[in-house]
C-alpha positions in Angstrom: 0.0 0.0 0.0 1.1 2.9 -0.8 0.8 5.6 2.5 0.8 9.1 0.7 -2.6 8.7 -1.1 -4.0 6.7 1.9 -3.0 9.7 4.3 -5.0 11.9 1.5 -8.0 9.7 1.3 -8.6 9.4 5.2 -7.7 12.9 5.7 -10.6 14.1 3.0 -12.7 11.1 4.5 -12.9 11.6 8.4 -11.7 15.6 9.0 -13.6 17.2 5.9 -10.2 19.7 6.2 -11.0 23.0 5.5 -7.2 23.4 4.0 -4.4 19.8 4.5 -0.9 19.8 3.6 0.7 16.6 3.4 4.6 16.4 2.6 6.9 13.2 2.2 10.1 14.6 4.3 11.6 10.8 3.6 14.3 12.2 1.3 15.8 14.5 3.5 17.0 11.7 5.7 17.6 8.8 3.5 18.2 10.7 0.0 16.8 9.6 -3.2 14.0 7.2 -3.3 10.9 5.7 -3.1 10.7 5.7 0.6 7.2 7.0 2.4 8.9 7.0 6.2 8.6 10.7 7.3 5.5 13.0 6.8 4.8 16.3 7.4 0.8 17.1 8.2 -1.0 20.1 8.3 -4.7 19.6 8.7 -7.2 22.7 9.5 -10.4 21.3 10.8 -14.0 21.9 12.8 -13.2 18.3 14.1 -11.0 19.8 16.1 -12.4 22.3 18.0 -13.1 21.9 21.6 -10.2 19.3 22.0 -6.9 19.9 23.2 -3.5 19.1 21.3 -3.0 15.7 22.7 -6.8 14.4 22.1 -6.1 15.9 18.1 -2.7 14.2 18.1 -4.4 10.7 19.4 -7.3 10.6 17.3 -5.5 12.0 13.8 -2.5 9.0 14.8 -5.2 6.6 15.2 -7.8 7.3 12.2 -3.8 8.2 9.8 -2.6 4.9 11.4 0.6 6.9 11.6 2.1 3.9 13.9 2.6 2.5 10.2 5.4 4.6 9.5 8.6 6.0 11.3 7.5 9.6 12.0 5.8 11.8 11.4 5.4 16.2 12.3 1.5 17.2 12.9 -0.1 20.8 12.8 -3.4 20.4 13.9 -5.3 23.5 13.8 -9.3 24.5 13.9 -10.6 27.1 11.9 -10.2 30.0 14.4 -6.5 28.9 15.5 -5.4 28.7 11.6 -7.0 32.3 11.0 -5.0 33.4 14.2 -1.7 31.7 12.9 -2.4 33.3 9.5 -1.9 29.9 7.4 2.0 29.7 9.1 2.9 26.5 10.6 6.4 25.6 12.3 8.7 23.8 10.4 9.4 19.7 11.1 12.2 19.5 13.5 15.4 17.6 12.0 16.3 13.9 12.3 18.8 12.7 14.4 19.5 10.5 10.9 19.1 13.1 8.8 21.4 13.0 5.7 24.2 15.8 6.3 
């Protein structure tokens, strides 16, 4: 299976987003290739509101079955919080095997 168009499908599917980001980081720390180990998510969404970061982080790790793959970075935002942040989100931190 292939994760990047799952993460897409379930992300459409169960938070109706009102704006998602999705980027394969896997490159930066194994180089070239087809590998889908490190994903960056941004997802904007009603689903969200009224729950704290942890309960968005446990529910979108659960529904993205993220514990399929080696990491992953999460921006979580409702639709008041990404209006607040202006549509900015922090960049993934680096990898301890990053390539150099």
């Amino acid at each position: 299976m292939k994760i990047e168009p799952f993460l897409h499908s379930k992300i459409l599917e169960v938070f109706h987003p009102e704006y998602y980001f999705i980027e394969n980081q896997s490159a930066q720390h194994f180089g070239p290739g087809p590998f889908e180990t490190h994903f960056k998510i941004v997802i904007v969404s009603s689903v969200f509101d009224g729950l704290k970061s942890l309960q968005r982080h446990r529910i979108v790790q659960e529904k993205l079955e993220l514990n399929k793959i080696k990491a992953s970075s999460l921006s979580l935002f409702t639709s008041q919080e990404w209006v607040e942040a202006k549509g900015e989100f922090t960049d993934s931190p680096s990898c301890m095997h990053s390539q150099k």
